[in-house]
TIFI-172398 format. One record per atom (N, C-alpha, C, O): x, y, z; residue number from 0; residue in three letters; atom name; chain. Coordinates in nm, 3 decimals. Example, Ala and Ser with C-alpha at 12.3 -4.5 7.8 and 13.67 -1.06 7.14 Angstrom:
REM residues 2
- east|north|up|resi|resn|name|chain
- 1.319|-0.569|0.780|0|ALA|N|A $
- 1.230|-0.450|0.780|0|ALA|CA|A $
- 1.320|-0.330|0.780|0|ALA|C|A $
- 1.424|-0.332|0.846|0|ALA|O|A $
- 1.285|-0.225|0.708|1|SER|N|A $
- 1.367|-0.106|0.714|1|SER|CA|A $
- 1.290|0.003|0.787|1|SER|C|A $
- 1.341|0.114|0.804|1|SER|O|A $
//
This chain:
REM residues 100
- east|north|up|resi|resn|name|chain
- 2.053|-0.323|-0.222|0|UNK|N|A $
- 2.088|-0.307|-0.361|0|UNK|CA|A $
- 1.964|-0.327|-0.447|0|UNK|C|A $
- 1.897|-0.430|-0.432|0|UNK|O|A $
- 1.929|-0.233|-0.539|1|UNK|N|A $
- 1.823|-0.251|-0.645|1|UNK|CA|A $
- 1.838|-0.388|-0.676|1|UNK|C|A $
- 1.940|-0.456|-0.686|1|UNK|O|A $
- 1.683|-0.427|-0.694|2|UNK|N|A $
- 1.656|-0.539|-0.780|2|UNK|CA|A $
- 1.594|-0.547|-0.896|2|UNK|C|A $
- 1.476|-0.574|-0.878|2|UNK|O|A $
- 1.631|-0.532|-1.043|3|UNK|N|A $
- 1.487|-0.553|-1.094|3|UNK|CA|A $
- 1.418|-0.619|-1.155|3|UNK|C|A $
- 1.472|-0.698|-1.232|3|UNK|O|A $
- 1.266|-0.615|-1.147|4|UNK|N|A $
- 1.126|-0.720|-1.130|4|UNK|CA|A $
- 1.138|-0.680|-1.283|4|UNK|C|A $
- 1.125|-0.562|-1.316|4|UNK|O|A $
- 1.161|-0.772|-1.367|5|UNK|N|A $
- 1.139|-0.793|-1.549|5|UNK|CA|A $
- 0.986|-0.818|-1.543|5|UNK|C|A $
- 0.920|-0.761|-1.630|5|UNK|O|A $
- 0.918|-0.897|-1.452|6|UNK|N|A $
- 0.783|-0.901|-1.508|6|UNK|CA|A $
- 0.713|-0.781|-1.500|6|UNK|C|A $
- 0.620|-0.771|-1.580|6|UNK|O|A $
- 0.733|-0.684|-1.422|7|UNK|N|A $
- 0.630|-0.566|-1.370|7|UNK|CA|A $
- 0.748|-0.382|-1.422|7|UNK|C|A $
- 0.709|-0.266|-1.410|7|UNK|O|A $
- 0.852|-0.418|-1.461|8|UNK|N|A $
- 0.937|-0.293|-1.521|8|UNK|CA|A $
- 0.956|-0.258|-1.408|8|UNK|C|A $
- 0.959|-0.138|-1.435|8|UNK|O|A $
- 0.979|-0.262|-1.257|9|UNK|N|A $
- 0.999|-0.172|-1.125|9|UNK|CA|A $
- 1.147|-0.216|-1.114|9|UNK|C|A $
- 1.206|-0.307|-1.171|9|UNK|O|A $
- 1.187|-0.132|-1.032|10|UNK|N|A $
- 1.291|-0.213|-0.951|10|UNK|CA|A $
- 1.277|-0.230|-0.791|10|UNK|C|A $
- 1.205|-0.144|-0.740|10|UNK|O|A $
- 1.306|-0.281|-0.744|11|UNK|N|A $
- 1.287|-0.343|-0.622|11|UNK|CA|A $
- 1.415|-0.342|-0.521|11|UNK|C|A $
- 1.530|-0.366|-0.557|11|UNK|O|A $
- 1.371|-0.309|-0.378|12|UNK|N|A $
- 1.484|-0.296|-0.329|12|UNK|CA|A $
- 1.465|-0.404|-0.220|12|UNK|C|A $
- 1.346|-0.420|-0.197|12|UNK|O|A $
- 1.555|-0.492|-0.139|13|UNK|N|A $
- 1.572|-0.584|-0.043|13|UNK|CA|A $
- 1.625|-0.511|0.069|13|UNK|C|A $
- 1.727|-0.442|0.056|13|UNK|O|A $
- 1.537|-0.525|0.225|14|UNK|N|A $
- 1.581|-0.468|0.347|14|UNK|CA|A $
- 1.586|-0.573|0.407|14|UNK|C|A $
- 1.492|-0.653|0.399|14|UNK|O|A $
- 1.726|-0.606|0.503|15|UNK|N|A $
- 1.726|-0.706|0.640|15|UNK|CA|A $
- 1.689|-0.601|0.762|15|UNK|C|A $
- 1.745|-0.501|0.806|15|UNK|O|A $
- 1.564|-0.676|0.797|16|UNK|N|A $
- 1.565|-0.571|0.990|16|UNK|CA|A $
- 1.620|-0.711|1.055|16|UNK|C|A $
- 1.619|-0.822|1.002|16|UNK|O|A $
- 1.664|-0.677|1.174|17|UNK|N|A $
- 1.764|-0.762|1.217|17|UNK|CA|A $
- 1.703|-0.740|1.365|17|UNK|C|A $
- 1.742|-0.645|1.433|17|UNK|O|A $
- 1.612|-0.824|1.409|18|UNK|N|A $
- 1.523|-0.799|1.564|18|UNK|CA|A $
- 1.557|-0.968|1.663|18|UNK|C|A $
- 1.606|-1.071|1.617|18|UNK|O|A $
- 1.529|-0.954|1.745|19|UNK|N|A $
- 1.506|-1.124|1.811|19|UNK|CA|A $
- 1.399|-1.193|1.789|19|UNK|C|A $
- 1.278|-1.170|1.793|19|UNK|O|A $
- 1.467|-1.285|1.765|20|UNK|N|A $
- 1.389|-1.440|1.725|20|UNK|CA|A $
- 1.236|-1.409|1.791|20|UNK|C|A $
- 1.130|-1.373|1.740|20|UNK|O|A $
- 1.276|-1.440|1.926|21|UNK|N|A $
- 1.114|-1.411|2.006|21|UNK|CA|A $
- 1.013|-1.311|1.973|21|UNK|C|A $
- 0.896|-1.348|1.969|21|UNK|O|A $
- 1.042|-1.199|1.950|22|UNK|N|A $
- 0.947|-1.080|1.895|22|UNK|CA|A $
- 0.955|-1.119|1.777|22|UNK|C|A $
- 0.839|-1.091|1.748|22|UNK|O|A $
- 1.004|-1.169|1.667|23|UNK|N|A $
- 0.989|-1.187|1.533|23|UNK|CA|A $
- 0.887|-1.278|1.570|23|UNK|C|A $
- 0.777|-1.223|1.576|23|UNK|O|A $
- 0.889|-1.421|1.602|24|UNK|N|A $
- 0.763|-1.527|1.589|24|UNK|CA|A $
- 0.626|-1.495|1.664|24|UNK|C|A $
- 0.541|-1.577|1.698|24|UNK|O|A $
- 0.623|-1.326|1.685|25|UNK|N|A $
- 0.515|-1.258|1.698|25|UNK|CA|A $
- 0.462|-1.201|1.541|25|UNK|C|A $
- 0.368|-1.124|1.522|25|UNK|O|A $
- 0.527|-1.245|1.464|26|UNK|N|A $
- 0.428|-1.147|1.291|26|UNK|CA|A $
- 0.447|-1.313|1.272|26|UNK|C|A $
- 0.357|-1.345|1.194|26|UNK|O|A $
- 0.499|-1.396|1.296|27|UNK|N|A $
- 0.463|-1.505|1.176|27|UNK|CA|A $
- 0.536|-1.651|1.237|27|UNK|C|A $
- 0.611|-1.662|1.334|27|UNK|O|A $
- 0.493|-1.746|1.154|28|UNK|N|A $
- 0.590|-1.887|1.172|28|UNK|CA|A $
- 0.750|-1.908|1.137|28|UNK|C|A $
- 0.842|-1.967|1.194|28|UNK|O|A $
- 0.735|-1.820|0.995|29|UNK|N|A $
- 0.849|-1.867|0.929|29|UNK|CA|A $
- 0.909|-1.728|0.846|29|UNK|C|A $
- 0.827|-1.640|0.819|29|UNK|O|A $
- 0.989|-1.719|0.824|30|UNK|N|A $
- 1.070|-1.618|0.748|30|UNK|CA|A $
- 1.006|-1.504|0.639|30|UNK|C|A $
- 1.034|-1.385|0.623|30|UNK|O|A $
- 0.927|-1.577|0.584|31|UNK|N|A $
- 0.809|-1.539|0.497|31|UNK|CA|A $
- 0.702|-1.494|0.543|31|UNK|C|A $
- 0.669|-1.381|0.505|31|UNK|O|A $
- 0.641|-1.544|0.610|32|UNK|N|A $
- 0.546|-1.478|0.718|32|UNK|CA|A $
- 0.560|-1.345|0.776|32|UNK|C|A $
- 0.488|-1.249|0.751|32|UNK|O|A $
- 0.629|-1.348|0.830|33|UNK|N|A $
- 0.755|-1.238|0.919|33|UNK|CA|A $
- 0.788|-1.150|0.820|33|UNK|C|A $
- 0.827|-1.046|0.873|33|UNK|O|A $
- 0.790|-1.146|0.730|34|UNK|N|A $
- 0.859|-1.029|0.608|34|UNK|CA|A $
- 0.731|-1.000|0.544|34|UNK|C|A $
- 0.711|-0.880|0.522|34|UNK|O|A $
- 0.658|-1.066|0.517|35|UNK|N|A $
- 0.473|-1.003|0.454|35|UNK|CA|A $
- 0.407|-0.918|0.563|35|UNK|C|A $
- 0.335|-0.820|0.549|35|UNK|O|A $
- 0.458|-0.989|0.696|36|UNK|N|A $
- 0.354|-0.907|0.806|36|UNK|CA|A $
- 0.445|-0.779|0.834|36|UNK|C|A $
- 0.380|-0.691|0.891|36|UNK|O|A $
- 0.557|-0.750|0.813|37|UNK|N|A $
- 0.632|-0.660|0.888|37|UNK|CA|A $
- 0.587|-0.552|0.727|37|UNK|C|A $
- 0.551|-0.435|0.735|37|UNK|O|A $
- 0.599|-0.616|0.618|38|UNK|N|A $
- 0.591|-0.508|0.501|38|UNK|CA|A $
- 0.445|-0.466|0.494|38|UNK|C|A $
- 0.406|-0.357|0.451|38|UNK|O|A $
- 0.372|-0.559|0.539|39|UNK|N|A $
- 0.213|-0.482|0.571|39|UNK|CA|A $
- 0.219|-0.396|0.688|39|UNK|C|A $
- 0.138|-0.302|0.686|39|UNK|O|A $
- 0.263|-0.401|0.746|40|UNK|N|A $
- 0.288|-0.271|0.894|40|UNK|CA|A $
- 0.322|-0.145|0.848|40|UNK|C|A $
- 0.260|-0.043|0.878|40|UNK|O|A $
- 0.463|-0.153|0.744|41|UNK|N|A $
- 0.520|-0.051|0.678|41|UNK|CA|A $
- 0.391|0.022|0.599|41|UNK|C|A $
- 0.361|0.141|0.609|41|UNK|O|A $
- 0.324|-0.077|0.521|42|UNK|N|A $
- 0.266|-0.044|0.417|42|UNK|CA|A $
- 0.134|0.100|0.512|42|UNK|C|A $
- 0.122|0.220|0.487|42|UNK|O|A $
- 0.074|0.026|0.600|43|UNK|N|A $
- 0.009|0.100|0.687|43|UNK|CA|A $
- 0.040|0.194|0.715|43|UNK|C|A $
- -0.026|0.290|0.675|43|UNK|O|A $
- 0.144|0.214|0.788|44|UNK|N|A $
- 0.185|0.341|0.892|44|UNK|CA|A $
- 0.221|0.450|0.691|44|UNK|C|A $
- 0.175|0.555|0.646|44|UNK|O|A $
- 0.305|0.362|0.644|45|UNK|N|A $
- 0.273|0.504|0.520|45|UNK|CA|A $
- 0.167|0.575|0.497|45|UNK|C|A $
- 0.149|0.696|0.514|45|UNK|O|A $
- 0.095|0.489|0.455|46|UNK|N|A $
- -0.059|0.527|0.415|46|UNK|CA|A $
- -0.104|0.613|0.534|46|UNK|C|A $
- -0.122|0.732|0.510|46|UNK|O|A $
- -0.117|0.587|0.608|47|UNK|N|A $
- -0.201|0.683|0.766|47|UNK|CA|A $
- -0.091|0.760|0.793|47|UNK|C|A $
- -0.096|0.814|0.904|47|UNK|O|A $
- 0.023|0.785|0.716|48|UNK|N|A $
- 0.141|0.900|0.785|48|UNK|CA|A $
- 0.136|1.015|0.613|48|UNK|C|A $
- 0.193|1.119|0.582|48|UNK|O|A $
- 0.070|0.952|0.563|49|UNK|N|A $
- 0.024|1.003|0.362|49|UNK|CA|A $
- 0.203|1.032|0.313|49|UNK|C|A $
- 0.249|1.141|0.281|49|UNK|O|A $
- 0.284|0.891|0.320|50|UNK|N|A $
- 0.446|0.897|0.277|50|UNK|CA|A $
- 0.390|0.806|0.135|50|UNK|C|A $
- 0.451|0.808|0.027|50|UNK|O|A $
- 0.261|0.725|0.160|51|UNK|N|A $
- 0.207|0.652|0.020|51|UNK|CA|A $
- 0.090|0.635|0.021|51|UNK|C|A $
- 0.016|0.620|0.118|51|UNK|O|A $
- 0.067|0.635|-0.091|52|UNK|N|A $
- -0.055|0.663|-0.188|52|UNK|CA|A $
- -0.114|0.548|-0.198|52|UNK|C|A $
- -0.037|0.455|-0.174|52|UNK|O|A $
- -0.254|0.508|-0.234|53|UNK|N|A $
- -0.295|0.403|-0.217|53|UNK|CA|A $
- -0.275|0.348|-0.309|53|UNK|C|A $
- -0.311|0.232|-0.291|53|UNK|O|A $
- -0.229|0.365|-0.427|54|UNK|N|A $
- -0.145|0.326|-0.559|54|UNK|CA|A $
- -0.048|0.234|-0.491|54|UNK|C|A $
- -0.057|0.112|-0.502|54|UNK|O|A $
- 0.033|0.287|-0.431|55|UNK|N|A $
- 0.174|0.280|-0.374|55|UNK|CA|A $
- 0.135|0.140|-0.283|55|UNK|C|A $
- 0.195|0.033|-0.291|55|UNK|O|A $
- 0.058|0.160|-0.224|56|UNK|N|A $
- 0.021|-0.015|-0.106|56|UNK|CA|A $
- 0.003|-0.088|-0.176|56|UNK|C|A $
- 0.044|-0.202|-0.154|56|UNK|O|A $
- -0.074|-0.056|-0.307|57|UNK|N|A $
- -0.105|-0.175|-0.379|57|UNK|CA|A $
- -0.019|-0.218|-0.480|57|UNK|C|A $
- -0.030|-0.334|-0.519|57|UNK|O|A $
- 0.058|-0.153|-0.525|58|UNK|N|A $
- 0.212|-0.182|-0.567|58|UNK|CA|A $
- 0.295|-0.260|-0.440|58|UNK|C|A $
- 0.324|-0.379|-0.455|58|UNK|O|A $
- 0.316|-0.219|-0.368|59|UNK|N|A $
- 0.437|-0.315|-0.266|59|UNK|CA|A $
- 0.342|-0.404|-0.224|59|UNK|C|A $
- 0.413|-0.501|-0.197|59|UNK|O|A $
- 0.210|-0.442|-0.195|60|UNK|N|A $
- 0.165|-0.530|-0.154|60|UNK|CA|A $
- 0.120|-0.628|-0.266|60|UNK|C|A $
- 0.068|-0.737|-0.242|60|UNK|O|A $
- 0.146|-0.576|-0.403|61|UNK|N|A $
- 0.098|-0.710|-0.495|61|UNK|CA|A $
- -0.054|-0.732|-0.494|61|UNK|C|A $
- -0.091|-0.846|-0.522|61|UNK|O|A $
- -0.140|-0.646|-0.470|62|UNK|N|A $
- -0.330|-0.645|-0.472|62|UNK|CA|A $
- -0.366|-0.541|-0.583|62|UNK|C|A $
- -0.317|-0.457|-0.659|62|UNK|O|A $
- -0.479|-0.598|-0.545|63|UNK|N|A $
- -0.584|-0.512|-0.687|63|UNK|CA|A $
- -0.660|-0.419|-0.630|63|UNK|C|A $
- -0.663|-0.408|-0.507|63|UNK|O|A $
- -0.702|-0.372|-0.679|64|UNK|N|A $
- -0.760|-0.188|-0.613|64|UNK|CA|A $
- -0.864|-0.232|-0.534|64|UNK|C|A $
- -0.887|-0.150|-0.445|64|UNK|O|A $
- -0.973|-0.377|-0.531|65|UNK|N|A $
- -1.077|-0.398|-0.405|65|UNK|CA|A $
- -0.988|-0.460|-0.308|65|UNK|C|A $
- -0.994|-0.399|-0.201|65|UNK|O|A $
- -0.897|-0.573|-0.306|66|UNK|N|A $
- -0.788|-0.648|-0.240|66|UNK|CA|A $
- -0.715|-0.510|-0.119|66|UNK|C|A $
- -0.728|-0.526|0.002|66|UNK|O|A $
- -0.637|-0.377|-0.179|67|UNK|N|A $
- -0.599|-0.291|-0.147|67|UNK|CA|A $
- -0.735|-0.245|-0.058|67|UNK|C|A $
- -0.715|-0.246|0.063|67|UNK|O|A $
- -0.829|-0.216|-0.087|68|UNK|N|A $
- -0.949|-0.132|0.003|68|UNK|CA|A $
- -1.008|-0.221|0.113|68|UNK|C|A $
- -1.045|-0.174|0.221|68|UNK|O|A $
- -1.015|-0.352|0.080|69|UNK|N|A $
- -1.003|-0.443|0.194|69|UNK|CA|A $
- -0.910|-0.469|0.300|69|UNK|C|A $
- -0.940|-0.506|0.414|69|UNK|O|A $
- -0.795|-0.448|0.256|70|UNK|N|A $
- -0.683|-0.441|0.316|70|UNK|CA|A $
- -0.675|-0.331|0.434|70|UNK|C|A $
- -0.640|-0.340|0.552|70|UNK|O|A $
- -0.721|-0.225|0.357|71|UNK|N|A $
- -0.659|-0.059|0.450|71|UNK|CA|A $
- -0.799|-0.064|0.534|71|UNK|C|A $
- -0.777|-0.039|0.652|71|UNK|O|A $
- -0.900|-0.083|0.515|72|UNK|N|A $
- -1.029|-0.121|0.603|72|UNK|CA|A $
- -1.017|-0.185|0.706|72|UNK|C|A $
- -1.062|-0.134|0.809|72|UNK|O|A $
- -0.979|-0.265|0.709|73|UNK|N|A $
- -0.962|-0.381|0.794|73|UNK|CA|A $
- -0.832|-0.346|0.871|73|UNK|C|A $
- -0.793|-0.413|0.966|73|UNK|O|A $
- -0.777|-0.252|0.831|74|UNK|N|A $
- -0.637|-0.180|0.920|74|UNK|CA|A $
- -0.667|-0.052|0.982|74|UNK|C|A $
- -0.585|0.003|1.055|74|UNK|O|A $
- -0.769|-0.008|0.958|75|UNK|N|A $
- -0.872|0.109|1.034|75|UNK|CA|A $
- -0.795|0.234|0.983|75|UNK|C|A $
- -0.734|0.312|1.057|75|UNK|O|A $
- -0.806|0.243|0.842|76|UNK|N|A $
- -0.660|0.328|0.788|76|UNK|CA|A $
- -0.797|0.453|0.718|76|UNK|C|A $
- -0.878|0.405|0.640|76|UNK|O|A $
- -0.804|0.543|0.739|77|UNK|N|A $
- -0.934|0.617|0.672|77|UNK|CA|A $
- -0.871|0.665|0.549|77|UNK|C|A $
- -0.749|0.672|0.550|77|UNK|O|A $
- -0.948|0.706|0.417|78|UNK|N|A $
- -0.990|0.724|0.272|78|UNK|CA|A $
- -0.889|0.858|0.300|78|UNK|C|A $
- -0.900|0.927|0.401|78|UNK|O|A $
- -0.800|0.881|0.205|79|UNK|N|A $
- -0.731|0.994|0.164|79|UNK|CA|A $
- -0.839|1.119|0.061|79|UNK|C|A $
- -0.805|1.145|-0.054|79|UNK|O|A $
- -0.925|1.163|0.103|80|UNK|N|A $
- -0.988|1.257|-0.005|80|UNK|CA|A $
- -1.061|1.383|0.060|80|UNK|C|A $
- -1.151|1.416|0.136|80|UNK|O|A $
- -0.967|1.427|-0.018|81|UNK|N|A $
- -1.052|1.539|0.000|81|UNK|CA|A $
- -1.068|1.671|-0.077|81|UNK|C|A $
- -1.063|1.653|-0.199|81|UNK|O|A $
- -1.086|1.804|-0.040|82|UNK|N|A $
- -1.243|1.899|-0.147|82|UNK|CA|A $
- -1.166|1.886|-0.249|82|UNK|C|A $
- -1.230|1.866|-0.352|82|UNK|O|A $
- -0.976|1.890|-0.271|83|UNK|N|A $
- -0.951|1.890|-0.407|83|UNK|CA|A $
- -0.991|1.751|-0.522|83|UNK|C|A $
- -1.031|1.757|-0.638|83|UNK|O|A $
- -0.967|1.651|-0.448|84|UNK|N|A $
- -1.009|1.538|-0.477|84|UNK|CA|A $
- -1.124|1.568|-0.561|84|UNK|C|A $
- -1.137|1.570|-0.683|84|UNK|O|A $
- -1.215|1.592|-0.451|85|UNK|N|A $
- -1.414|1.566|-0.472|85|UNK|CA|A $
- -1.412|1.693|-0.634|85|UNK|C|A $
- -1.486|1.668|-0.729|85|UNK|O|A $
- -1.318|1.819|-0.635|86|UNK|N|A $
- -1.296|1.879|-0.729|86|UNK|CA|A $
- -1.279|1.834|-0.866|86|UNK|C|A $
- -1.359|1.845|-0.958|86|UNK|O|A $
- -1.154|1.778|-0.867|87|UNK|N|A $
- -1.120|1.707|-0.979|87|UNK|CA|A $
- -1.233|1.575|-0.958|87|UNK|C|A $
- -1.316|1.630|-1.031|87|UNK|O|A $
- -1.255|1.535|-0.945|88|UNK|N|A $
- -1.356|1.391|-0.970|88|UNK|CA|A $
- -1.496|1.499|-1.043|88|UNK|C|A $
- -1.530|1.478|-1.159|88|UNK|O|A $
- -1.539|1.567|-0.991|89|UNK|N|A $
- -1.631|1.621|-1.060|89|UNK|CA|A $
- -1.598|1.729|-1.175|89|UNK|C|A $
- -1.694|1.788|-1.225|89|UNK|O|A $
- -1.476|1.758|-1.217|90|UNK|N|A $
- -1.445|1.788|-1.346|90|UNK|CA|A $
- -1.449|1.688|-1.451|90|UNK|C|A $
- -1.525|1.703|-1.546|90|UNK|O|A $
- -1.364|1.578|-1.442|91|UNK|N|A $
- -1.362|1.481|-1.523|91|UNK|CA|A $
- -1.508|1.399|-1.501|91|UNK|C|A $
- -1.507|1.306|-1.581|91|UNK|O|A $
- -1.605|1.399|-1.441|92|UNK|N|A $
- -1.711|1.360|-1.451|92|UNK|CA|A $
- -1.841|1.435|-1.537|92|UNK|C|A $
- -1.944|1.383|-1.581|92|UNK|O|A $
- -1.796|1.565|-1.542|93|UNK|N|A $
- -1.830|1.658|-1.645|93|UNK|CA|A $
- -1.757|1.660|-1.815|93|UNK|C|A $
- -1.812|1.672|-1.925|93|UNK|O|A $
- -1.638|1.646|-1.784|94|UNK|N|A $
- -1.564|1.620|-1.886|94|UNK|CA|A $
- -1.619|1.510|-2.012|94|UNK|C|A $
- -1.611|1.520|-2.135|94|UNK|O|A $
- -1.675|1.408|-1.928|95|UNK|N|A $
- -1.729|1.227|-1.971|95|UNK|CA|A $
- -1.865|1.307|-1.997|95|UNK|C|A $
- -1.874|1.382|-2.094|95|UNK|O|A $
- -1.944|1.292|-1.930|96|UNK|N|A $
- -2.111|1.379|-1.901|96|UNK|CA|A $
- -2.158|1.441|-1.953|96|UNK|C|A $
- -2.275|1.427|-1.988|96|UNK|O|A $
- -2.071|1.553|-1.985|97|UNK|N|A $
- -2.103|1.666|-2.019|97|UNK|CA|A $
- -2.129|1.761|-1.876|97|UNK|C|A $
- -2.098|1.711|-1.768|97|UNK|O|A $
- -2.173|1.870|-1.880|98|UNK|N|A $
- -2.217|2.032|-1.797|98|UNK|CA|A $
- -2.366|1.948|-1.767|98|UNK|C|A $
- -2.441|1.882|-1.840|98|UNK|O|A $
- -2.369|1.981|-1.638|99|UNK|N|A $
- -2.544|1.913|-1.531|99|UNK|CA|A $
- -2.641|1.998|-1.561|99|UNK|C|A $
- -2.753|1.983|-1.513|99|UNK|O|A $
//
């Protein structure tokens, strides 16, 4: 059931995965543990499956855009960009600039 976060305007949704004890106290100690490490897994396989945006990790994960790039680095997750990307970045860099 939606939740919603008044501090941030989102709404938020709550999932139970329902696995054994034993493979659970493989992501963590305690309940909390276990639900950060399992939503960082999610967060991954999106990102490297492109279901989310690196906007999007750093929204469900609660980080800041270096926090987020540290994050997906260290998860061996490679940079979403490309020629349209490098396109638009060098329009609006002309746009600011001016014509080279």
């Amino acid at each position: 059931m939606p939740n919603p976060d008044v501090k941030s305007n989102t709404v938020t949704v709550d999932v139970i995965v329902t696995i054994p004890a034993d493979i659970a106290r493989q992501f963590g100690l305690n309940n909390e543990q276990i639900s950060r490490r399992l939503l960082e897994q999610a967060t991954v396989e999106g990102y490297r499956s492109r279901q989310l945006s690196r906007g999007q990790v750093s929204q469900m994960l609660g980080m800041n855009w270096t926090e987020t790039e540290t994050f997906l680095s260290l998860n061996h997750c490679d940079r979403h960009y490309d020629i349209e990307d490098l396109e638009e970045d060098r329009r609006n860099l002309e746009k600011i600039l001016g014509p080279s």
